[in-house]
PABAVEX-69432 format. One record per residue (C-alpha): x, y, z; residue in one letter. Coordinates in nm, 4 decimals, always signed. Example, Ala and Ser with C-alpha at 12.3 -4.5 7.8 and 13.67 -1.06 7.14 Angstrom:
residues 2
px:+1.2300, py:-0.4500, pz:+0.7800, code:A
px:+1.3670, py:-0.1060, pz:+0.7140, code:S
***
This chain:
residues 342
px:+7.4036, py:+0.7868, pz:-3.0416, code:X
px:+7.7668, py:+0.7413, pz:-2.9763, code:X
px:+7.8753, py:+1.0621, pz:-3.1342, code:X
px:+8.2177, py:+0.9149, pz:-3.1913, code:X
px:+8.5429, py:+1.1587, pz:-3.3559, code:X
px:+8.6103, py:+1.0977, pz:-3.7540, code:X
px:+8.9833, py:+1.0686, pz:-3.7485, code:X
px:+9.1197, py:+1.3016, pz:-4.0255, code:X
px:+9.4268, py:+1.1338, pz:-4.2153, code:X
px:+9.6348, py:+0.9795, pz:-4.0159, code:X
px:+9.9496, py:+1.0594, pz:-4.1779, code:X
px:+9.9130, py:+1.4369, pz:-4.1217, code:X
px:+9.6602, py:+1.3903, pz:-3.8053, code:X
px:+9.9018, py:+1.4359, pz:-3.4855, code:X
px:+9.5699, py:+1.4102, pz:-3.2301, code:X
px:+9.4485, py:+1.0477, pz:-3.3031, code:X
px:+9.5908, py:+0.9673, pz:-2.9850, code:X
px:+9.3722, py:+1.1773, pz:-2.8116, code:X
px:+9.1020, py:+1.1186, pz:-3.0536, code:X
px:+9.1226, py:+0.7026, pz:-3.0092, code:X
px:+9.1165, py:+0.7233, pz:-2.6753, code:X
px:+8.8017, py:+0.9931, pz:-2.6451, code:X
px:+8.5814, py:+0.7575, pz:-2.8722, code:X
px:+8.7158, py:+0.4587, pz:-2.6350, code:X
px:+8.5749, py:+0.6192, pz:-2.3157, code:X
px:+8.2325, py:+0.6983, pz:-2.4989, code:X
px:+8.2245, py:+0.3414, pz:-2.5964, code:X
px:+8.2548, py:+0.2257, pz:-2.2631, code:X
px:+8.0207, py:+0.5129, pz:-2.1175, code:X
px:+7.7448, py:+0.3826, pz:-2.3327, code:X
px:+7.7907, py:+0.0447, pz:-2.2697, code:X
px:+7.7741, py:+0.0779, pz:-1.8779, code:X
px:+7.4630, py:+0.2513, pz:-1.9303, code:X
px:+7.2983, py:+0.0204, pz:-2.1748, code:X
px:+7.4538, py:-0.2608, pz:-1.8571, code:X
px:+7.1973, py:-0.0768, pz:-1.5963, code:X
px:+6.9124, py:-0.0635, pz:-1.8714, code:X
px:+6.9236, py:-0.4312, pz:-1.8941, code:X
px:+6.9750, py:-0.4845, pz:-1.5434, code:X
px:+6.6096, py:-0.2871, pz:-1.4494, code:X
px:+6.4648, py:-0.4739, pz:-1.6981, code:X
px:+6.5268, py:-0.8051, pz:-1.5934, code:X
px:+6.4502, py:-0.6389, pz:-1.2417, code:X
px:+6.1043, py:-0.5586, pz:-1.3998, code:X
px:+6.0303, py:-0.9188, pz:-1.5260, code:X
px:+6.1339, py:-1.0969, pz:-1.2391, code:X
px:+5.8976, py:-0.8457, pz:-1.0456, code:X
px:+5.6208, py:-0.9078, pz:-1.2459, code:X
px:+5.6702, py:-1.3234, pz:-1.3211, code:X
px:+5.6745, py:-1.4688, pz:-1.0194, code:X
px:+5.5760, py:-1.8781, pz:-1.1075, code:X
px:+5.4090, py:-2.0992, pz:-1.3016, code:X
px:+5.0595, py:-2.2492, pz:-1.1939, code:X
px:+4.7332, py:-2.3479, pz:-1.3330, code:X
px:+4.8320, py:-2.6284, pz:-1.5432, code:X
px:+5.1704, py:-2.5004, pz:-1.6222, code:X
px:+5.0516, py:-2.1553, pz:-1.7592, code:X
px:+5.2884, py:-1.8693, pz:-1.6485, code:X
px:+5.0588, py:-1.6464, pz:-1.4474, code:X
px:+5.1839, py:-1.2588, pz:-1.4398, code:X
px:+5.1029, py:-1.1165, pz:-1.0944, code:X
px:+4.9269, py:-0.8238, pz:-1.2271, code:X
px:+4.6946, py:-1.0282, pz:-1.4003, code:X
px:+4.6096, py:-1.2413, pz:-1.0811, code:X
px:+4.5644, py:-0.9074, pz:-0.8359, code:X
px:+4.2260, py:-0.7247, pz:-0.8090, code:X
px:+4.1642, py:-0.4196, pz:-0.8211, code:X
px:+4.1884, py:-0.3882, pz:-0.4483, code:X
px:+4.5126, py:-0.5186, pz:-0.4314, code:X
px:+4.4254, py:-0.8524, pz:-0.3355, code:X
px:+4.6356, py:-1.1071, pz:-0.5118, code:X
px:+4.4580, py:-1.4657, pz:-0.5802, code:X
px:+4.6232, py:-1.7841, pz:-0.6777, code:X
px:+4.4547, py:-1.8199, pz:-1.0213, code:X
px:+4.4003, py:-1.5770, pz:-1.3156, code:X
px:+4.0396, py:-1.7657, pz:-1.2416, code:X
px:+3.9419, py:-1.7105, pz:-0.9272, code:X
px:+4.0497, py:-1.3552, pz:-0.9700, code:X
px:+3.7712, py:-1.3307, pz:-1.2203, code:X
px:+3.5471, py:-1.4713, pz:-0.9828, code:X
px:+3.6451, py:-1.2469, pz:-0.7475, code:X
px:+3.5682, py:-0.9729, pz:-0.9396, code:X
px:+3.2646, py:-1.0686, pz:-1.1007, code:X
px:+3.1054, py:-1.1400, pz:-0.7642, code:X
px:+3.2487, py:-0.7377, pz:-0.6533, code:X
px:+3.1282, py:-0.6262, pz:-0.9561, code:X
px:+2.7702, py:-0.7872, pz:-0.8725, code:X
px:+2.7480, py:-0.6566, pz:-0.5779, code:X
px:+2.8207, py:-0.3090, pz:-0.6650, code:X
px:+2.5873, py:-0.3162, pz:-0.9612, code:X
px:+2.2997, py:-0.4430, pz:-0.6454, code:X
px:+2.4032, py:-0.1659, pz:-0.4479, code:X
px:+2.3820, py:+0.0840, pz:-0.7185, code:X
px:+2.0392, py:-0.0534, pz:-0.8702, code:X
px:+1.8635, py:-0.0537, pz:-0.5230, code:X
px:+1.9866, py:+0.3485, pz:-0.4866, code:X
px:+1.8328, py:+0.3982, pz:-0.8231, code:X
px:+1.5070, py:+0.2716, pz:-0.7466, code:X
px:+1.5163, py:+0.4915, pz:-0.4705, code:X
px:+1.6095, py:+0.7861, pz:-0.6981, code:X
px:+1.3229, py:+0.6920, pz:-0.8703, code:X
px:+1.0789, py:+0.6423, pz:-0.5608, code:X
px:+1.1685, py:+1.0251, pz:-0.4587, code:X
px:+1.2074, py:+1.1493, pz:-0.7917, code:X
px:+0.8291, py:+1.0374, pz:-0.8398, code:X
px:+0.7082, py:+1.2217, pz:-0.5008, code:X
px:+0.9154, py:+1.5108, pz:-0.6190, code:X
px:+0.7298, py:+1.4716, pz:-0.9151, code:X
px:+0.4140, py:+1.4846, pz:-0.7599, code:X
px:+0.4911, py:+1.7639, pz:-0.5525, code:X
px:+0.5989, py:+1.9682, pz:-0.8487, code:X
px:+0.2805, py:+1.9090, pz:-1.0231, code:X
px:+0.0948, py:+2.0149, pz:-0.7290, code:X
px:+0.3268, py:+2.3289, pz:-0.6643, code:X
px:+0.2790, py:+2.4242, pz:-1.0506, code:X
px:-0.0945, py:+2.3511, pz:-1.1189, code:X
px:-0.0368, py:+2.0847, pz:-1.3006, code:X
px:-0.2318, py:+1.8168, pz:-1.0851, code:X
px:-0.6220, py:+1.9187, pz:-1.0670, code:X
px:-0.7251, py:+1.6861, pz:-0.7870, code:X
px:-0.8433, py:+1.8187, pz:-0.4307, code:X
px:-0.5695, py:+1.8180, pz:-0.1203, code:X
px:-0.7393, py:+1.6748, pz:+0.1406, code:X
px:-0.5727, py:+1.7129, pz:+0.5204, code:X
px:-0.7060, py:+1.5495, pz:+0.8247, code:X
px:-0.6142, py:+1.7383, pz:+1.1751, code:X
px:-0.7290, py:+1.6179, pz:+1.5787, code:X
px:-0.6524, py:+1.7653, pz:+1.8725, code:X
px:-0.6306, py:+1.5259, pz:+2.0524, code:X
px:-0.5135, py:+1.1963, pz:+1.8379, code:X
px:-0.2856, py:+1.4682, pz:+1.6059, code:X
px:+0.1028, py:+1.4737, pz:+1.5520, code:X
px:+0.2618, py:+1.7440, pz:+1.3705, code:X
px:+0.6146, py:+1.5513, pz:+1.3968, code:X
px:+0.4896, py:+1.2142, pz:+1.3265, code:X
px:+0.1410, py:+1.2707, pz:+1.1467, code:X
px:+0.1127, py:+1.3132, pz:+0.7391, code:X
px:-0.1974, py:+1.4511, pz:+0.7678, code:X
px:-0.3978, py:+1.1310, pz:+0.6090, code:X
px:-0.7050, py:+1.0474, pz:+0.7832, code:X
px:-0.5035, py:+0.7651, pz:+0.9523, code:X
px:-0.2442, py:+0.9550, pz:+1.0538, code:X
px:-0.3732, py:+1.3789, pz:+1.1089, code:X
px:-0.1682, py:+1.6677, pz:+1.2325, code:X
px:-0.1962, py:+1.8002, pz:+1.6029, code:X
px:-0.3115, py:+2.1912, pz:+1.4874, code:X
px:-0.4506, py:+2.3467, pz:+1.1846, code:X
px:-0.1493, py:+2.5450, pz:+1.1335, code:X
px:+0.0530, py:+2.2470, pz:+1.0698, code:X
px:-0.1896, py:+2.1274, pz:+0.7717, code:X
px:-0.2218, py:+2.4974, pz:+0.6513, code:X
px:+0.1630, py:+2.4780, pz:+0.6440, code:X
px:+0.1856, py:+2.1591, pz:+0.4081, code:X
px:-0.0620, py:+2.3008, pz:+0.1661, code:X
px:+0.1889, py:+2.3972, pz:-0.2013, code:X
px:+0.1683, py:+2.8251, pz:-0.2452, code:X
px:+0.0515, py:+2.7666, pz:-0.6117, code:X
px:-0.2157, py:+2.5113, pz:-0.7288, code:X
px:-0.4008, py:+2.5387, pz:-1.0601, code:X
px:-0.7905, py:+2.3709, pz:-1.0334, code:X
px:-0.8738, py:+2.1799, pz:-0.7066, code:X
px:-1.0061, py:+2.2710, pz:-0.3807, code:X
px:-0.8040, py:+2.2685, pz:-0.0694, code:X
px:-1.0066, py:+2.0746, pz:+0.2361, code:X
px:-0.8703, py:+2.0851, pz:+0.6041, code:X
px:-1.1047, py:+1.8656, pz:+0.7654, code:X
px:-1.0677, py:+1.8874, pz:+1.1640, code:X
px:-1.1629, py:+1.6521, pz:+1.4121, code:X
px:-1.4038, py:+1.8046, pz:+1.6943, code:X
px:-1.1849, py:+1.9609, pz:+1.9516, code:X
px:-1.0042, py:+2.2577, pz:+2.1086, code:X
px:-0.7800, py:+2.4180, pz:+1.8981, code:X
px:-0.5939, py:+2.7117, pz:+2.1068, code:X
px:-0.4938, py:+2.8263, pz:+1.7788, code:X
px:-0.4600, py:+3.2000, pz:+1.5813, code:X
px:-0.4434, py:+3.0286, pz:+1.2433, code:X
px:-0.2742, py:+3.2445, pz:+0.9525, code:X
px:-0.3713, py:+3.1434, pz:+0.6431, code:X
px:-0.1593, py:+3.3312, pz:+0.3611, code:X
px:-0.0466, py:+3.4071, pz:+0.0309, code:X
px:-0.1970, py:+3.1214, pz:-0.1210, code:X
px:-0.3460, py:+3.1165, pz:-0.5431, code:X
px:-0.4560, py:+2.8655, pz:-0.7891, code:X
px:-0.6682, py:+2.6820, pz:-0.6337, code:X
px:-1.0707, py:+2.6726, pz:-0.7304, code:X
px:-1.1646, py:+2.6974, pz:-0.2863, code:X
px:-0.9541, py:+2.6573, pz:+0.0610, code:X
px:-1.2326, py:+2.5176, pz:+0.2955, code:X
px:-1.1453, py:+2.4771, pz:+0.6949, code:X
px:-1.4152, py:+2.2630, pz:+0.8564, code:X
px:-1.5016, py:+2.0390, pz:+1.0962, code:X
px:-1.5678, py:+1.6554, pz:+1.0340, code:X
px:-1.8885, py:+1.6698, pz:+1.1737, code:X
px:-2.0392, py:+2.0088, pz:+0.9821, code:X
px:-2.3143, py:+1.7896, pz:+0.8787, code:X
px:-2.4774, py:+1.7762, pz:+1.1567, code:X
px:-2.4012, py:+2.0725, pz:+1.2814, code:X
px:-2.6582, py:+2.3870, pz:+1.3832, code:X
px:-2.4862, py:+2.7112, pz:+1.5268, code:X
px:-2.8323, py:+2.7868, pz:+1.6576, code:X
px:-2.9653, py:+2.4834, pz:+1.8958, code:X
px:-2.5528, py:+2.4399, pz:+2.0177, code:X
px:-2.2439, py:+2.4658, pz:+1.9743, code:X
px:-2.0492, py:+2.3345, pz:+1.7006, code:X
px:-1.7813, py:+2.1633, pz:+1.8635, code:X
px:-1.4823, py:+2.2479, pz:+1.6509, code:X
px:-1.3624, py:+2.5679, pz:+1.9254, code:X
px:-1.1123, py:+2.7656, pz:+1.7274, code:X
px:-0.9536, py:+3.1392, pz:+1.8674, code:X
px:-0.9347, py:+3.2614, pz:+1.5171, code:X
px:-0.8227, py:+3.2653, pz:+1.1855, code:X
px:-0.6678, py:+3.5241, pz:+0.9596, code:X
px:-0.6816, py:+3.4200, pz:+0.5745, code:X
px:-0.4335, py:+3.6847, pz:+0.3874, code:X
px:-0.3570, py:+3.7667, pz:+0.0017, code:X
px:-0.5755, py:+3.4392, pz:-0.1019, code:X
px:-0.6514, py:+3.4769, pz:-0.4497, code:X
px:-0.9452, py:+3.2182, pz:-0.4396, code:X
px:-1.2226, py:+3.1824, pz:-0.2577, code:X
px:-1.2056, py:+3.1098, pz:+0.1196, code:X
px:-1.4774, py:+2.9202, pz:+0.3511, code:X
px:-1.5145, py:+2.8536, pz:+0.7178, code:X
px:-1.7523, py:+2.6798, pz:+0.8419, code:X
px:-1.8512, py:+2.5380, pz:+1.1890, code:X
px:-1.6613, py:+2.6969, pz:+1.3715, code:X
px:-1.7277, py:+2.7897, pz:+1.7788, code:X
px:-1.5520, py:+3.0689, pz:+1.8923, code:X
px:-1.3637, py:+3.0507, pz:+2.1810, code:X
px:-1.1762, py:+3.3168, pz:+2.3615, code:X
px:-1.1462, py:+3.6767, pz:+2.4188, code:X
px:-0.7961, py:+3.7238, pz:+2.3327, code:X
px:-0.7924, py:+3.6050, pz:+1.9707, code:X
px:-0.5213, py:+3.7623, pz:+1.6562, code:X
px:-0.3841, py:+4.0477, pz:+1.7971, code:X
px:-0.7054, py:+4.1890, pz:+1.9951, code:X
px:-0.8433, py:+4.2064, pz:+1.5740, code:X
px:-1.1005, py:+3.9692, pz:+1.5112, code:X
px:-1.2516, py:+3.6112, pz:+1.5013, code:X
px:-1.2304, py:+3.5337, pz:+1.1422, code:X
px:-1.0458, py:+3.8083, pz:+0.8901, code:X
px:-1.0553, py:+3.7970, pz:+0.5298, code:X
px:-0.7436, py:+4.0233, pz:+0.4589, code:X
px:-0.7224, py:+4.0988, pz:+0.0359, code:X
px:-0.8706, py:+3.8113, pz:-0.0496, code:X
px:-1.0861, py:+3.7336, pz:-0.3884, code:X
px:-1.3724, py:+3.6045, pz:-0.1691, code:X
px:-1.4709, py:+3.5058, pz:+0.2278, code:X
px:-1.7395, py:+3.2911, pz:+0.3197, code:X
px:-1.8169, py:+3.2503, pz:+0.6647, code:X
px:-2.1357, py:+2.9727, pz:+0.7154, code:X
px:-2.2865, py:+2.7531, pz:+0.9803, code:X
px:-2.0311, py:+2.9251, pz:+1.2244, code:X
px:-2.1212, py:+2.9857, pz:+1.6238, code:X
px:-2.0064, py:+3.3317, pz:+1.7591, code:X
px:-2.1294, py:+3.2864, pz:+2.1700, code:X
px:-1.8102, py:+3.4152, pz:+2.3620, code:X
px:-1.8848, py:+3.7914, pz:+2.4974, code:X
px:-1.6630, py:+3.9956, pz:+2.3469, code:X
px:-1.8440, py:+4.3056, pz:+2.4244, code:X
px:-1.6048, py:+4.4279, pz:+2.6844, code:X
px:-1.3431, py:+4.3925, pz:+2.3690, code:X
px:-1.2406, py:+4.5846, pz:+2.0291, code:X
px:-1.2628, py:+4.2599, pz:+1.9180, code:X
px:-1.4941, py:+4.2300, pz:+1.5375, code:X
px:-1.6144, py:+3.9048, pz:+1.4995, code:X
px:-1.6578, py:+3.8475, pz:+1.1268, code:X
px:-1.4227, py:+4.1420, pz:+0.9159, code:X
px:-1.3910, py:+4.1766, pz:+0.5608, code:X
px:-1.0835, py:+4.3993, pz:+0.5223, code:X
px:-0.9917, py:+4.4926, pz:+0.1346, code:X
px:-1.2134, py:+4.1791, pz:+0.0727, code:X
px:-1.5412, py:+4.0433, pz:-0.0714, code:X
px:-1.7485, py:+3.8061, pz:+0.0802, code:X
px:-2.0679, py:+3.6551, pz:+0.2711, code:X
px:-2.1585, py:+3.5744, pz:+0.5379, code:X
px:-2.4575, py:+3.3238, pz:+0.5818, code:X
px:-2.6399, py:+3.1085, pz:+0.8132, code:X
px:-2.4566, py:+3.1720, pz:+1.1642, code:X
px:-2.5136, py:+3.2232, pz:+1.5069, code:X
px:-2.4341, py:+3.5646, pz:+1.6997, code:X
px:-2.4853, py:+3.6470, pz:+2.0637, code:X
px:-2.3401, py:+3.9352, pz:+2.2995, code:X
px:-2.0104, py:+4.0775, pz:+2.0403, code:X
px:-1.8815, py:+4.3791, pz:+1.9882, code:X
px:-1.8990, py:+4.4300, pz:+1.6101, code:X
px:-2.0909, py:+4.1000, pz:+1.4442, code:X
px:-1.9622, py:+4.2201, pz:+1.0848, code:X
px:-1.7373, py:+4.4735, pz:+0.9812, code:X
px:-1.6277, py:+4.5973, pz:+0.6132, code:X
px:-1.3292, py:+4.8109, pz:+0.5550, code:X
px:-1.0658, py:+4.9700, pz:+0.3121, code:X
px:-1.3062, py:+4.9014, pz:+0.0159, code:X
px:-1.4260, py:+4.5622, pz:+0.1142, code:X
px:-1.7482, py:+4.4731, pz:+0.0256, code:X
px:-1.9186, py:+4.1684, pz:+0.1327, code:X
px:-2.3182, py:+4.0109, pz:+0.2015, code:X
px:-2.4233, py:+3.9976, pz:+0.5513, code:X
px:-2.7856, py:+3.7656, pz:+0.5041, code:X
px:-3.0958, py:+3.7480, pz:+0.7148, code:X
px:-3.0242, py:+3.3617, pz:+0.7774, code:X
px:-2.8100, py:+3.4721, pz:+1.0239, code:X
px:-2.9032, py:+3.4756, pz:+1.3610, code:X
px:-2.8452, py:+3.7514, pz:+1.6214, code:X
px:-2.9447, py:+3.6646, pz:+1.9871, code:X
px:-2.9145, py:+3.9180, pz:+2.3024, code:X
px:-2.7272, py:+4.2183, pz:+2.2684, code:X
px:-2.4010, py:+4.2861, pz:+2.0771, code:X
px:-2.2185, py:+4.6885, pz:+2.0911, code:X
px:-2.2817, py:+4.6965, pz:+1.7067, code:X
px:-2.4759, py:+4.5081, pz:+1.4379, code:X
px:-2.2880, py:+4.6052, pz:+1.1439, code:X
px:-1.9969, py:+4.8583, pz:+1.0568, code:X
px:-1.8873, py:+5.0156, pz:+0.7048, code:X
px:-1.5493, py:+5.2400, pz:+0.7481, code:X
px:-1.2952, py:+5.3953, pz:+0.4589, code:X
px:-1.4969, py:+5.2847, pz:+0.1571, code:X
px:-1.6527, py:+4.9174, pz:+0.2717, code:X
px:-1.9274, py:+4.8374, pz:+0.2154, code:X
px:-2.1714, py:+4.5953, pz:+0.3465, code:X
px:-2.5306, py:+4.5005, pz:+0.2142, code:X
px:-2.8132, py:+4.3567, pz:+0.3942, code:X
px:-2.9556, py:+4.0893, pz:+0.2333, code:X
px:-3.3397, py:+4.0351, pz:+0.3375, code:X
px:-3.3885, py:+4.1902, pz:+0.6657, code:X
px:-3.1915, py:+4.0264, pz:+0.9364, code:X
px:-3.2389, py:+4.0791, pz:+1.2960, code:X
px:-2.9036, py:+4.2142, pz:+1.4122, code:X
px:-3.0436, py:+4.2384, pz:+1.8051, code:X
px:-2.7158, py:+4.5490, pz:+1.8659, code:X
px:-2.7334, py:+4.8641, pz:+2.0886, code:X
px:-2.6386, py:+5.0368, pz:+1.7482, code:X
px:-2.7511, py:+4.8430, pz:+1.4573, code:X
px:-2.5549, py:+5.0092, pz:+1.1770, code:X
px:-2.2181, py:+5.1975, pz:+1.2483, code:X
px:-2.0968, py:+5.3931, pz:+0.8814, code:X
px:-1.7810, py:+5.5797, pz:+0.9413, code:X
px:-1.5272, py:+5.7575, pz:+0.6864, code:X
px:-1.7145, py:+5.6845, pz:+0.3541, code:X
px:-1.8338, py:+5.3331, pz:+0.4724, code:X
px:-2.1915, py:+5.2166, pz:+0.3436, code:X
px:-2.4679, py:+4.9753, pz:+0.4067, code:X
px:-2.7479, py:+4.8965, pz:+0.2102, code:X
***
């Protein structure tokens, strides 16, 4: 608005000089600036319509540019242009949402197996000497280097379903730790060939330095396994079942002297078990039970020349005979701080 003076009457009104000539230089204030308006606006067309093309259709820049900046010379082939961007994108996004999908479904998978809710076995395949633990998967095709690699990939939690690691006949210069696993109906470490395998005519094989299965809250097995060394988990034992629900040791060969060792061969520690069917020649301790373990030592095991001791009970195991075996020891039965055996 203009805002212009009101003259009063003119007759008694001595300042309509100064009045007249106030509203003039408003007048012409507002009309310069209404001048510049109209000058940036026709700046603004003439920016914007350039020239007429495509059978004599004004074309407005904006509507011929992409949305890259590139400017076509048709409104149409703009569109094309576009819709052929467009495409692409929509291939480029559709191919990474398959393989959103592809990993969501292994995640999936993994998930299931991590929470119990897949029942089916986990099967791993492990050679020592056609293995990889970078580039193997563990398939039967395609099997880890060590043991420890394949105990490694196994999920901490697993609801129903037994846990195989099946390993090719070889050397494995390994202290395997098995721990802190539950869920599961059975973890089984074996060799491929345990079918034909008798701890009592030859070895076995599968040569392992030991393993150590720890807070397990299903049942563990080993079976034909050769022992191998006298420097094996910490000077401790061959195979250890520490708190576990349950350690089965069967169609296992025990033939390295450790008698010059503290080394116990088979040692249920805060665990239960049995221990069935295997061979035993020259240890220091064939079987021990400690720290309230309690486990089944059986008379189809067989003990060849001498070992220091047969069996030992200490703080609270306990180990039971079953049958009568032959435990061929320089002291059968060694019961120390509350230990028994029956």
């Amino acid at each position: 608005m203009l805002n212009l003076d009101k003259w009063d009457n003119t007759l008694f009104d001595s300042n309509k000089y100064q009045q007249f000539n106030s509203n003039m230089e408003k007048i012409e204030k507002e009309s310069l600036s209404k001048d510049v308006d109209i000058a940036e606006t026709n700046n603004r067309i003439n920016n914007i319509v350039l020239e007429a093309g495509g059978n004599d259709i004004t074309e407005v820049v904006d509507a011929r540019t992409s949305k890259n900046g590139q400017i076509y010379s048709t409104l149409n082939s703009r569109l094309n242009g576009d819709y052929s961007a467009i495409a692409e994108e929509l291939a480029e996004s559709n191919n990474l949402l398959q393989t959103i999908s592809n990993e969501n479904e292994v995640l999936k998978s993994k998930l299931d197996e991590l929470y119990g809710n897949s029942s089916a076995n986990i099967e791993y395949y492990v050679s020592s000497t056609n293995g990889n633990d970078i580039t193997g998967n563990g398939d039967i095709d395609s099997p880890f280097k060590t043991i420890q690699k394949a105990v490694d990939n196994v999920p901490k939690v697993k609801v129903g379903g037994a846990i195989y690691i099946f390993c090719e006949p070889g050397q494995y210069n390994e202290d395997v730790i098995v721990q802190s696993f539950s869920g599961a109906e059975c973890f089984y470490i074996q060799p491929t060939n345990l079918d034909t395998v008798d701890p009592v005519s030859g070895q076995t094989g599968f040569f392992v330095k030991s393993i150590l299965f720890s807070g397990i809250m299903f049942q563990c097995v080993v079976q034909g396994l050769n022992s191998m060394s006298t420097a094996v988990n910490n000077n401790s034992s061959v195979i250890q079942f520490l708190r576990c629900w349950y350690g089965t040791v069967n169609k296992c060969r025990f033939d390295t002297n450790l008698k010059s060792t503290d080394i116990i061969t088979v040692f249920y520690n805060q665990s239960r078990g049995n221990c069935y069917g295997n061979y035993f020649k020259n240890q220091n301790v064939i079987a021990s039970s400690e720290f309230m373990g309690h486990a089944l030592f059986s008379s189809s095991n067989t003990c060849e020349s001498t070992s220091n001791i047969g069996l030992k009970a200490g703080s609270g195991g306990i180990l039971i005979k079953s049958g009568s075996p032959s435990l061929a020891s320089t002291t059968a039965e060694y019961k120390t701080a509350g230990g028994q055996i029956f």
